[in-house]
Structures are given as structure tokens and as C-alpha cells.
Biotite code that builds the C-alpha atoms (Angstrom):
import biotite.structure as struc

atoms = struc.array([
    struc.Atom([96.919, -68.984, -47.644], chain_id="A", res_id=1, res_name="UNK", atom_name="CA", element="C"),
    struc.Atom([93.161, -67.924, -47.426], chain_id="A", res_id=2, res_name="UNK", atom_name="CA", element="C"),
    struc.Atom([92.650, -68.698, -43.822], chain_id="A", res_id=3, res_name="UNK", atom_name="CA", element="C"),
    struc.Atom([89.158, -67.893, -42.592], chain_id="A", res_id=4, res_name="UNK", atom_name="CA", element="C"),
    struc.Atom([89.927, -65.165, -39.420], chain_id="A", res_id=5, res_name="UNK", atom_name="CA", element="C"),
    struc.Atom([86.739, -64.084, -37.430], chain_id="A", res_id=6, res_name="UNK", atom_name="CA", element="C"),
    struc.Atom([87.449, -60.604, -37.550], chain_id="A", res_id=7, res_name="UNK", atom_name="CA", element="C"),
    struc.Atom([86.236, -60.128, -34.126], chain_id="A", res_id=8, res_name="UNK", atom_name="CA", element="C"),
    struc.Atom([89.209, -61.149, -32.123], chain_id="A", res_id=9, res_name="UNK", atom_name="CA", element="C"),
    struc.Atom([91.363, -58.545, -33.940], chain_id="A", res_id=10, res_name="UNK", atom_name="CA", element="C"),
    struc.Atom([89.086, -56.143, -33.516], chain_id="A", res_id=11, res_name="UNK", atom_name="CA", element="C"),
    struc.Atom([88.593, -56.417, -29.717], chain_id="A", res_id=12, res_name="UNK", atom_name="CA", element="C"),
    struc.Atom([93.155, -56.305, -29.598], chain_id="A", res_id=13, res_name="UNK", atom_name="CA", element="C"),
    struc.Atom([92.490, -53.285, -32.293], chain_id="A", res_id=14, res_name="UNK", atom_name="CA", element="C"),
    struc.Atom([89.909, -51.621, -29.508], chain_id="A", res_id=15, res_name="UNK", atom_name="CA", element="C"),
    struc.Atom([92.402, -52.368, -26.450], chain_id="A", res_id=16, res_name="UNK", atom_name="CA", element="C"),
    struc.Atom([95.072, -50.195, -28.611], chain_id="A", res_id=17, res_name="UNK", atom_name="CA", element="C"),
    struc.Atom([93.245, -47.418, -29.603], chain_id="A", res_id=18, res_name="UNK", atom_name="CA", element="C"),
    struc.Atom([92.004, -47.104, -25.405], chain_id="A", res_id=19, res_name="UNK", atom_name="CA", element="C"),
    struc.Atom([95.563, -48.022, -25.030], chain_id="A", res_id=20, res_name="UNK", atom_name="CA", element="C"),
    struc.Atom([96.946, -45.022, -26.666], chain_id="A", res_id=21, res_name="UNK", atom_name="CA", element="C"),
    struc.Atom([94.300, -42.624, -25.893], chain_id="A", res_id=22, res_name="UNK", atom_name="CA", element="C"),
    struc.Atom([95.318, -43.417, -22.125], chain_id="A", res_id=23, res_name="UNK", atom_name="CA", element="C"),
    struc.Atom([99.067, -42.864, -22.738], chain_id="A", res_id=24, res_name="UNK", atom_name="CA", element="C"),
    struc.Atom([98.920, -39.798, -24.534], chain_id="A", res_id=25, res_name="UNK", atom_name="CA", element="C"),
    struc.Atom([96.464, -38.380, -22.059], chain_id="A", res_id=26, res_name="UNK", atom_name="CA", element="C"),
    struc.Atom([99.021, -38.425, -19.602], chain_id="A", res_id=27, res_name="UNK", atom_name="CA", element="C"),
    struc.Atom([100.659, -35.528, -21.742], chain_id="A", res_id=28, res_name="UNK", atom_name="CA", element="C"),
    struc.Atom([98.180, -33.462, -21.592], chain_id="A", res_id=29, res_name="UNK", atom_name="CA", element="C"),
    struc.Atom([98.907, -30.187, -20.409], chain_id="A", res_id=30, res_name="UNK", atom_name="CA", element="C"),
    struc.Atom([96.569, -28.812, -17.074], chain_id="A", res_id=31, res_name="UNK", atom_name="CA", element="C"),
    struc.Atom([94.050, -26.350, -19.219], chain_id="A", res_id=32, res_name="UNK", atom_name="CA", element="C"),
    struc.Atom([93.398, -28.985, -21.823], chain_id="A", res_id=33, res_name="UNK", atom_name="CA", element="C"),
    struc.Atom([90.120, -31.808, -20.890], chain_id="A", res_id=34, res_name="UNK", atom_name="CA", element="C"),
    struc.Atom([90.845, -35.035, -20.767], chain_id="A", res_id=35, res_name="UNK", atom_name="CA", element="C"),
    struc.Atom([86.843, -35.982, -21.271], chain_id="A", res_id=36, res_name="UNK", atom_name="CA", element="C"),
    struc.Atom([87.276, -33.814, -24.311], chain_id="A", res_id=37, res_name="UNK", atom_name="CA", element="C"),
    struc.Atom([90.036, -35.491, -25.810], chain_id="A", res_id=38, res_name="UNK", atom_name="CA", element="C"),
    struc.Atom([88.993, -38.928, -24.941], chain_id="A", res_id=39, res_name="UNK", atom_name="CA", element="C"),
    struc.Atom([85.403, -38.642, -26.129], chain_id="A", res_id=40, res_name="UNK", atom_name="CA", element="C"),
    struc.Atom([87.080, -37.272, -29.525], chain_id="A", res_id=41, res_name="UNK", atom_name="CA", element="C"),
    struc.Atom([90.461, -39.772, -29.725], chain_id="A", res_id=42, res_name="UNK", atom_name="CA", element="C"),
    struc.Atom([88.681, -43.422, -28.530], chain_id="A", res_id=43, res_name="UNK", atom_name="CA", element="C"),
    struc.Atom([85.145, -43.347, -31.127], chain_id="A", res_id=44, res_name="UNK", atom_name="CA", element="C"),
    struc.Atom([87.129, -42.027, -34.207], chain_id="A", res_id=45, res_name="UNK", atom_name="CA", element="C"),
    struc.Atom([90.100, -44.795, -33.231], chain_id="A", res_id=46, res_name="UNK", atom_name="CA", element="C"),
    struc.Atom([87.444, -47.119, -33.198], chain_id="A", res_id=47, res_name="UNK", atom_name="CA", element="C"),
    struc.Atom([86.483, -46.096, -36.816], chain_id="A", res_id=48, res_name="UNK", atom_name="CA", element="C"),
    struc.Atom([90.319, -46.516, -37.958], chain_id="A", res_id=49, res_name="UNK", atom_name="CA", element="C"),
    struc.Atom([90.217, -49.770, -36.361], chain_id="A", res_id=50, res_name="UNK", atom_name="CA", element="C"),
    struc.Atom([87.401, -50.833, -38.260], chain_id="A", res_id=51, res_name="UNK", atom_name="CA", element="C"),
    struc.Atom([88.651, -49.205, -41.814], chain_id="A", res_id=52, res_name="UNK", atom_name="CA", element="C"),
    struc.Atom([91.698, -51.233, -41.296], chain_id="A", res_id=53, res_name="UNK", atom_name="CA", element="C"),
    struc.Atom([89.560, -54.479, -40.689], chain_id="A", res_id=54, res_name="UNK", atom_name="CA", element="C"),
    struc.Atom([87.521, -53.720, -43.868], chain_id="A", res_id=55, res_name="UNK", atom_name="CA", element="C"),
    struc.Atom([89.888, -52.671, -46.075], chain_id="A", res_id=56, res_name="UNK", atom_name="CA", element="C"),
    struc.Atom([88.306, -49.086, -46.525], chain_id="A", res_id=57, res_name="UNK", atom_name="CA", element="C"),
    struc.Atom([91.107, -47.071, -47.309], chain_id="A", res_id=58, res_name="UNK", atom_name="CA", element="C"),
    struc.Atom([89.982, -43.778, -47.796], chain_id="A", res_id=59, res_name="UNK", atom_name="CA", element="C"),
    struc.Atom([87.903, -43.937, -44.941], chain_id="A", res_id=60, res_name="UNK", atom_name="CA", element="C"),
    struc.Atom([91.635, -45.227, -43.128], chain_id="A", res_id=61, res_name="UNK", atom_name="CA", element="C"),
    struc.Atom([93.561, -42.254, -44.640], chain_id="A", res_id=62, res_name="UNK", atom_name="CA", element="C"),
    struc.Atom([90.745, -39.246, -43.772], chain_id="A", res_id=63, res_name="UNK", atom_name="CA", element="C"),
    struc.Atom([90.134, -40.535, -39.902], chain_id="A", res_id=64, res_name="UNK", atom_name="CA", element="C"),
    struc.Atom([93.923, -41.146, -39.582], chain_id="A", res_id=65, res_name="UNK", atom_name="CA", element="C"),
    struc.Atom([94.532, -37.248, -40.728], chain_id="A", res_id=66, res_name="UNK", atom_name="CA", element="C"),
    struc.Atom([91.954, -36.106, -38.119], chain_id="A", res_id=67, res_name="UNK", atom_name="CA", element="C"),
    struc.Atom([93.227, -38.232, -35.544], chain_id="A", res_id=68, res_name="UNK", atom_name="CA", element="C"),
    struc.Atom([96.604, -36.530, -36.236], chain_id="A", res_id=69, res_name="UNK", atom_name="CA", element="C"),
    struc.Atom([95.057, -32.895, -36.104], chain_id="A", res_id=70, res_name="UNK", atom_name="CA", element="C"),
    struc.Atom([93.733, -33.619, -33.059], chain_id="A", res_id=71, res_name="UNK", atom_name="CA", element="C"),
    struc.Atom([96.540, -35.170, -31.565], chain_id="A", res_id=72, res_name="UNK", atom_name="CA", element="C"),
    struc.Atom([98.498, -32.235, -32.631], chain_id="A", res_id=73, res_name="UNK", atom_name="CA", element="C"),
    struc.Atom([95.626, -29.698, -31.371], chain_id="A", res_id=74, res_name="UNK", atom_name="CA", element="C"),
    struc.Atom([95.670, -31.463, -28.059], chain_id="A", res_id=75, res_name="UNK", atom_name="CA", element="C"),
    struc.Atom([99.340, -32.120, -27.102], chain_id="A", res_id=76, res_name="UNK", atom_name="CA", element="C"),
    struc.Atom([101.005, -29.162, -28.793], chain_id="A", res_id=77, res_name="UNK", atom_name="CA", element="C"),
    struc.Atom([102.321, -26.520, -26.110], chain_id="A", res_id=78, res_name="UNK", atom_name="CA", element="C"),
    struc.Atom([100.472, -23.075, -26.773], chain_id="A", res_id=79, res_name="UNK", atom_name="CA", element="C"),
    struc.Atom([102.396, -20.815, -24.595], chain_id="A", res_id=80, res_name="UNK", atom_name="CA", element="C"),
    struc.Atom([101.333, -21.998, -21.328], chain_id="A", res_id=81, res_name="UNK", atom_name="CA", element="C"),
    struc.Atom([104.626, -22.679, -20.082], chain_id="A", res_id=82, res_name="UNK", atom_name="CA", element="C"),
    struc.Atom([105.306, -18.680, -20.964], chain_id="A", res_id=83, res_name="UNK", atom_name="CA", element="C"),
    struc.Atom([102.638, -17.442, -18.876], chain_id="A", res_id=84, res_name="UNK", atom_name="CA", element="C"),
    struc.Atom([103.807, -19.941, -16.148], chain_id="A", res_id=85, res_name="UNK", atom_name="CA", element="C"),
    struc.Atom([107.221, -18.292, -15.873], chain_id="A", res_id=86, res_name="UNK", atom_name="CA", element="C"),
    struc.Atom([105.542, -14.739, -15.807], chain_id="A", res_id=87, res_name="UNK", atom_name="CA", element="C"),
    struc.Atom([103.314, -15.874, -13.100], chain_id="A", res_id=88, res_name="UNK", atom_name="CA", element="C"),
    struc.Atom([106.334, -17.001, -11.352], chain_id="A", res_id=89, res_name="UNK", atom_name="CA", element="C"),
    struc.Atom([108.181, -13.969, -11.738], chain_id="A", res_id=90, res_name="UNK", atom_name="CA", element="C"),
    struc.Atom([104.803, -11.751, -10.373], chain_id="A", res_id=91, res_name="UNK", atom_name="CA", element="C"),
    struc.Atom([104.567, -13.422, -7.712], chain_id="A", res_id=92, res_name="UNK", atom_name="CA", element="C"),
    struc.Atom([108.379, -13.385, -6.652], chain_id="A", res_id=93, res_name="UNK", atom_name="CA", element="C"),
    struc.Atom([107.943, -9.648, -7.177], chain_id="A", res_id=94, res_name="UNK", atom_name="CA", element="C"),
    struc.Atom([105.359, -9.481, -4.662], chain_id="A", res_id=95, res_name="UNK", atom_name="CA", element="C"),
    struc.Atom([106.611, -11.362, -2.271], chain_id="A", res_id=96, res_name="UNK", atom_name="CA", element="C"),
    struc.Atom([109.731, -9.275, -2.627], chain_id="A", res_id=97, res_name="UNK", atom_name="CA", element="C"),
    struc.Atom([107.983, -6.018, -2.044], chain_id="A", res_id=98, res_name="UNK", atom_name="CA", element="C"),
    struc.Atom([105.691, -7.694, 0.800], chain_id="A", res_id=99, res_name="UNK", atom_name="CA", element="C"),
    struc.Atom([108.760, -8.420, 2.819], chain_id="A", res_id=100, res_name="UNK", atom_name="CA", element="C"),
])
């Protein structure tokens, strides 16, 4: 009990997640939405959870990990653009229709 831990090796495997997961869920990104954007928002404020966790700042933990949810949510939620694929879809079967 009371082992001395340089906090620097857990922070460098804490750093490799957040990129980690940044990487992974910006693969579900849909076409319209930039993946500069979201990683230039998700990987810095990660890096601040990472660091709350390390220093036991809790509040700090519990406000970055709600805004890293938001913008999660903001980023990966589905706003219709499968909807105006289909009526795309459907124009342009229309046209092609009446081309022919």
C-alpha cells in the first residue's frame, strides 16, 4: 500500500486511449460531419479527462466528461441524412425513368 507511481507512464497509456477512441468513433462519422472538427474537439478535452483522473480533480472529471458526451452525441447522432438520401434516390430513379 502507498506505492510511489510516476504518473507519467499512465498518462502516456491514458493519451494512447483517448487517440484510441477518438480514431474508432471517427470511423462512424457520417459523410457531412468533419473529422478535423471532431478530432481537434474529442483528443485536447480527452486529454484534460485524462489528466483530472490522474489528479484526482473530480469536478473538473465530471464537467469535461459531460461535454465529451454532448459532443459525442452532437457528432455521431443521425440528423436526417439518411432521409434525404432515400429522396435523392427516389429523384433520381424518377429521372432516369422519364429520360428513358
Amino acid at each position: 500500500m502507498g506505492y510511489q507511481i510516476d504518473l507519467i507512464i499512465p498518462a502516456m497509456l491514458m493519451g494512447g486511449s483517448v487517440v484510441g477512441l477518438a480514431f474508432q468513433l471517427g470511423e462512424k462519422l457520417d459523410h457531412g460531419k468533419s473529422l478535423i472538427l471532431w478530432k481537434t474537439l474529442f483528443i485536447p478535452t480527452g486529454f484534460v479527462l485524462a489528466y483530472s483522473i490522474l489528479f484526482k480533480e473530480w469536478l473538473v472529471f465530471f464537467v469535461i466528461l459531460v461535454f465529451l458526451l454532448v459532443i459525442t452525441y452532437l457528432f455521431l447522432s443521425k440528423d436526417g441524412s439518411k432521409k434525404l438520401d432515400k429522396e435523392k434516390i427516389e429523384e433520381l430513379k424518377n429521372k432516369m425513368d422519364k429520360c428513358c
